[in-house]
N, C-alpha and C positions, 0 to 999 in steps of 0.2 A: 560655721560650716567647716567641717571637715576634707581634705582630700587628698586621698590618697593616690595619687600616682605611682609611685615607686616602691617598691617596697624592699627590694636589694640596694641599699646604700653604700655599701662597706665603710660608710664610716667610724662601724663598730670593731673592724679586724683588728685593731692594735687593743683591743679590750679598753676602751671608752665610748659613749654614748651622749647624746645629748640632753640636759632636761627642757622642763618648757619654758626657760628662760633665755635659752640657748646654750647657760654653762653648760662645759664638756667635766663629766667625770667618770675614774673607773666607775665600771659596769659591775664590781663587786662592794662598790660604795653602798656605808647603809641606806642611804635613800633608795637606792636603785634596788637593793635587798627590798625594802619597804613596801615596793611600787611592784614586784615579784610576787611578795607574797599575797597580795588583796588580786592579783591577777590567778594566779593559782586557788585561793578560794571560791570567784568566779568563773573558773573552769568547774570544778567541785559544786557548782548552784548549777551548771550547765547540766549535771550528768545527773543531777537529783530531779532536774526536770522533766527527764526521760520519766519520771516517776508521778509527775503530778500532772501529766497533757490531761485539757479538759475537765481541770478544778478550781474553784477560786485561790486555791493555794498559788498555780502556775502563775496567774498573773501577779499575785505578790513577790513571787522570786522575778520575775520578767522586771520588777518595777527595782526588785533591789538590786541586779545584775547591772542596771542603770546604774544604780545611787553608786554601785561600785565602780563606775568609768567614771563618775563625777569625785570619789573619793580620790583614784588613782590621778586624775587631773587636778584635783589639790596638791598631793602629795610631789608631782612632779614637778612644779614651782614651787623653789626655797620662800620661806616667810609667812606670814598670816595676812598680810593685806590684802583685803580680796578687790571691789574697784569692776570695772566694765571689763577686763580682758583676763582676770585673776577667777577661775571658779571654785568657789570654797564650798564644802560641807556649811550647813545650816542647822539649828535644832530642832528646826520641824522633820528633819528628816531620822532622828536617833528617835523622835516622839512619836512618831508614825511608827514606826519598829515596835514602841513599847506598845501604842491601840492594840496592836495587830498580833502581839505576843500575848498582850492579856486579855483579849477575846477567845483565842484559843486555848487558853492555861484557863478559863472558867467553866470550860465542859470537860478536864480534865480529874479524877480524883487526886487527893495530892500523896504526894511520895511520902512511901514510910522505909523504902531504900535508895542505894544509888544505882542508876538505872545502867546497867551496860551496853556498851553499842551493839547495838543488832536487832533485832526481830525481825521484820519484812525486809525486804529491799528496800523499799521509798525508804525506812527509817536507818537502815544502815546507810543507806546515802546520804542521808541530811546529821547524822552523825560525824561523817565523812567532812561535810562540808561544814559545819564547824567546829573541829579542830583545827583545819585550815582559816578559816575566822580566827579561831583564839592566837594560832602561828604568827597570822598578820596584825595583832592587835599586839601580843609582846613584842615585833621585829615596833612596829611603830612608836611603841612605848621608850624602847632602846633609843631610838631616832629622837625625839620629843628630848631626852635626857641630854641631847649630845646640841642640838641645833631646835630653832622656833619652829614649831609648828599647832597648829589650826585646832586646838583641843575636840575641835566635835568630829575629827579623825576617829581615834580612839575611842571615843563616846560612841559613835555610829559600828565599829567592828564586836563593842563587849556587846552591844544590846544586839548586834547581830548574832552574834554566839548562842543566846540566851534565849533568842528567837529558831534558832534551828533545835537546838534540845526539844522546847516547846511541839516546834513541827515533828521532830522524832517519836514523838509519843501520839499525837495526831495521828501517824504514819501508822502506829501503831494499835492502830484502833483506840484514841484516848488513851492510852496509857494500859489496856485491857494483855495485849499481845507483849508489853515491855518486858526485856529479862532483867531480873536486878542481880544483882551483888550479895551473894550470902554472905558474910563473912566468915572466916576460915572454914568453908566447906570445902573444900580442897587437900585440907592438909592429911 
């Protein structure tokens, strides 16, 4: 159970914070970078929902807004051992991502280019929201290179990535309303 009482601590003025082990580290530490950007992507699932109220879609983002406070609560304790007080990512939950991605990619035609961000709102939002997936998935990769961490981190942000494209084309009416990429039509 969570509770928050306080929420003005200053114990972050002198630019340190706490993780959930109690270490204190700069607040520009990669981890803390880490644990930034999977929040920042869950602001970006927040604004894409404004998009999807009253669709089976909302409750899929609703479920992964979750998986994201369960991600960032790995990520805020150093190590992979998870145990009764440790909450790790799992691979039922990268696996759930991929059902969920490729029931939607089966009612899609498939790409004969690369698809640019944009066309509706919903789908320029969930564009939005994963490149900030991708953001938090190299910041964690970075992380992972330097100190242990929970490999189904990583595994859960790519297929998240891979899951919003999907939903962008969805957004998109199927893939119908997508803009793609000409190549050099521009020059």
């Amino acid at each position: 159970m969570v509770k928050l009482d306080v929420i003005t601590t200053r114990g972050g003025d002198a630019g340190e914070t706490s993780l959930g082990d109690g270490t204190r580290v700069r607040k520009d530490a990669l981890r803390v970078e880490a644990m930034g950007a999977v929040d920042e992507a869950n602001a970006a699932l927040g604004l894409l929902r404004l998009h999807t109220a009253g669709t089976p879609e909302d409750a899929m983002l609703a479920r992964i807004q979750s998986d994201l406070f369960d991600l960032g609560a790995d990520l805020c304790v150093p190590g992979t051992e998870g145990g009764e007080m440790r909450l790790r990512m799992v691979p039922a939950q990268s696996r759930r991502l991929e059902e969920e991605m490729e029931a939607m990619r089966a009612e899609q035609p498939p790409l004969r280019s690369f698809v640019l961000p944009g066309g509706s709102p919903g789908a320029a939002a969930a564009h939005m929201a994963r490149t900030l997936a991708r953001r938090a998935e190299r910041t964690c990769v970075a992380l992972a290179a330097e100190e242990a961490l929970n490999p189904e981190v990583v595994r859960y942000l790519n297929r998240l990535s891979d899951l919003l494209f999907v939903l962008s084309r969805r957004m998109n009416d199927n893939g119908a309303g997508d803009v793609t990429w000409v190549p050099g039509a521009t020059r």
